[in-house]
C-alpha positions in Angstrom: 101.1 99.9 48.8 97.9 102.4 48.2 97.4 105.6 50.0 93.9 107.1 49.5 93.1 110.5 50.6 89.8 112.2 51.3 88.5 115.3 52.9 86.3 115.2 55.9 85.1 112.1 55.3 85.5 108.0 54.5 83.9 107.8 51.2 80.2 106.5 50.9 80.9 103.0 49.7 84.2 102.6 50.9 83.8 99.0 53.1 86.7 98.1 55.6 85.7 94.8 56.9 84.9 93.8 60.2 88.6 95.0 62.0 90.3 98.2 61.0 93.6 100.0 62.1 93.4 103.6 63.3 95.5 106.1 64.2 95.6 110.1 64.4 97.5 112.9 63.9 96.6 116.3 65.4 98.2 119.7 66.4 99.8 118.5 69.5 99.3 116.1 72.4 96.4 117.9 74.1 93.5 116.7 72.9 91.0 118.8 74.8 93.2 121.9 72.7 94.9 120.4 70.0 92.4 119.8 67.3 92.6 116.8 65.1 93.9 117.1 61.7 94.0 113.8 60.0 92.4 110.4 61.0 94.0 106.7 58.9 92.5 103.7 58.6 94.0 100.4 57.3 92.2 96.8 57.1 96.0 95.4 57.2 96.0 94.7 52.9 99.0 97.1 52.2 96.6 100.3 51.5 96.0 103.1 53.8 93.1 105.1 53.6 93.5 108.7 55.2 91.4 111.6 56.2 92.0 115.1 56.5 89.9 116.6 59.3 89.2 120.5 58.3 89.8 123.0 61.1 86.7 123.6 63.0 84.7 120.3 61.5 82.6 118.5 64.2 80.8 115.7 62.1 82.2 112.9 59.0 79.2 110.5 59.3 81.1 107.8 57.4 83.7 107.5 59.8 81.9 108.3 63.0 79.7 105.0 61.9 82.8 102.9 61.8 83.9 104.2 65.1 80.7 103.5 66.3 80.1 100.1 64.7 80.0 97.3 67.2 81.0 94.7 64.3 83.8 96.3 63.6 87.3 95.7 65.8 89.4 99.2 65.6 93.0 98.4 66.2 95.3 101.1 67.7 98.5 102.0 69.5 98.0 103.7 72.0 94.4 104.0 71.9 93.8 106.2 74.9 95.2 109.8 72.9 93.0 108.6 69.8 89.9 107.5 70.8 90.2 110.6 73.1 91.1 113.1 69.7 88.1 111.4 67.7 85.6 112.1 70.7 86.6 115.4 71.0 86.4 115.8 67.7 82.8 114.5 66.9 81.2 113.4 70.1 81.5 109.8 69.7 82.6 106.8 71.6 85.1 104.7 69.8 84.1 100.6 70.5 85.7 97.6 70.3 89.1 98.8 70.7 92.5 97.2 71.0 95.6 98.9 72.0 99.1 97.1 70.8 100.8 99.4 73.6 98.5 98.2 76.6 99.4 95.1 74.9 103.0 95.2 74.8 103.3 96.6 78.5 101.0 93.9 79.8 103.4 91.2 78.1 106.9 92.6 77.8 107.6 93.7 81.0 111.0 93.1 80.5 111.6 96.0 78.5 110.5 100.2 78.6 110.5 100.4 75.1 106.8 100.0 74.2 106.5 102.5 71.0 105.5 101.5 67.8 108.8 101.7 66.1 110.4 99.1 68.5 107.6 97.0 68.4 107.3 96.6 64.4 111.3 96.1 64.5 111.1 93.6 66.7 108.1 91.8 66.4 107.2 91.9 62.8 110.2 92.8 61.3 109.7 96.3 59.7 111.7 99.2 60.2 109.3 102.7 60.0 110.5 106.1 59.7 109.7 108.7 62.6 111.0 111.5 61.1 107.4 113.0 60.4 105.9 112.9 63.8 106.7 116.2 64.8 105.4 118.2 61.3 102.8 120.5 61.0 99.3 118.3 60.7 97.3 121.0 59.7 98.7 122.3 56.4 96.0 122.2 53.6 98.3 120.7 51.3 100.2 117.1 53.2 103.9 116.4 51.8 104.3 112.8 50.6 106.8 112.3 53.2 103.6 113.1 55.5 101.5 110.9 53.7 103.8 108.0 53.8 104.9 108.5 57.3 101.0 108.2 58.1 100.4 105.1 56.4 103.4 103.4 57.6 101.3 104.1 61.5 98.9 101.7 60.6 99.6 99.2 57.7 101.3 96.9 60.5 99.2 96.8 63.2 97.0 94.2 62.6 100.3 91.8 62.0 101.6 93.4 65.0 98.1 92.8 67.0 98.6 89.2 65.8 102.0 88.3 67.3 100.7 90.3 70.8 97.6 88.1 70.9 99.4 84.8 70.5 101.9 86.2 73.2 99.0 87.1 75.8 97.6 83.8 75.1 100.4 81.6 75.5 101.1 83.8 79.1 97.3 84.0 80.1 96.8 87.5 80.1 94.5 87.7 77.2 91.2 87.9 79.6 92.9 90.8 81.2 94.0 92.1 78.3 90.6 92.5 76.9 89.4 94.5 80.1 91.6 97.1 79.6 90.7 97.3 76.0 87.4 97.6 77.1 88.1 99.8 79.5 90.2 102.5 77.2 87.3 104.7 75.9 86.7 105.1 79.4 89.9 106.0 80.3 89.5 109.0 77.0 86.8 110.5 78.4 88.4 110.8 81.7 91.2 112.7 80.3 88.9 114.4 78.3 87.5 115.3 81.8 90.6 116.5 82.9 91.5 113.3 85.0 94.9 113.0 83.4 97.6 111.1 84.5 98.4 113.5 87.6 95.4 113.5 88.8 95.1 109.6 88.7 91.4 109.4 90.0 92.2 105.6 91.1 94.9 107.3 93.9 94.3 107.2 97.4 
């Protein structure tokens, strides 16, 4: 395994292929007043490509194309806080998505435990460490164990994508599925909006 890092921005020349991994780490879970500290990226070949986000930056071209690029599949868990963070962020709408959580509830109903440590245990077979989730994001300087912890978020996910689409298949939710997915950057801005789970604006 490879971890790259980079400041502000995917490099120039740097090509992912046509379905990339994506997750984000930020100050906290607000993403309307946390800001976002580091966005990373894997095409699922072992190497993890990461980006630190500098306080107060509103633009990284390179990566806002790929977010933007409708060739170009962006595989998340839970999809809703990222796409949300990255829009924030730099104004853009994150399409195609897939979420493995949406996923997961949508197919394992028999179980609560839908985060992405459970998931990679059980479904691909790799145990990942948590112990970084709750550091501080926006130090200039990232620890290795930060580094590492930030890879491991998205090296599996387009194995673990794989074993949830054969799943949704094989059950016949796959259709459905992929209208939530489409649905998701939707579902950002309207938290973005302030439309957040208590104020669910599908209620009665």
């Amino acid at each position: 395994m490879a971890i790259f890092l980079y400041q502000n921005d995917l490099p120039d020349r740097l090509k992912l292929g046509p379905s990339v991994a994506i997750d984000t780490e930020t100050m906290g879970l607000d993403p309307r007043r946390d800001r976002l500290c580091l966005v990373q990226l894997s095409t699922g070949d072992g190497n993890a490509h990461l980006v630190q986000i500098a306080r107060g930056q509103t633009s990284a071209p390179n990566l806002e194309r790929l977010l933007t690029d409708p060739n170009v599949l962006k595989i998340f868990h839970y999809g809703r806080f990222d796409i949300a963070a990255m829009k924030a962020a730099f104004g853009v709408t994150t399409n195609p998505v897939w979420c493995t959580k949406i996923a997961s509830r949508l197919i394992r109903t028999f179980t609560d435990r839908h985060g992405l440590k459970y998931l990679l245990q059980e479904m691909v077979g790799v145990d990942i460490s948590k112990q970084q989730q709750t550091s501080d994001w926006g130090a200039a300087a990232l620890t290795e164990a930060q580094k590492e912890y930030a890879a491991s978020d998205v090296l599996h996910l387009h194995a673990l994508k794989k074993e949830l689409e054969r799943r949704l298949i094989r059950e016949d939710r796959m259709d459905l599925a992929q209208r939530l997915f489409d649905f998701l950057p939707t579902r950002a801005e309207l938290d973005l909006m302030g439309w957040a789970d208590t104020t669910d604006i599908f209620l009665h």
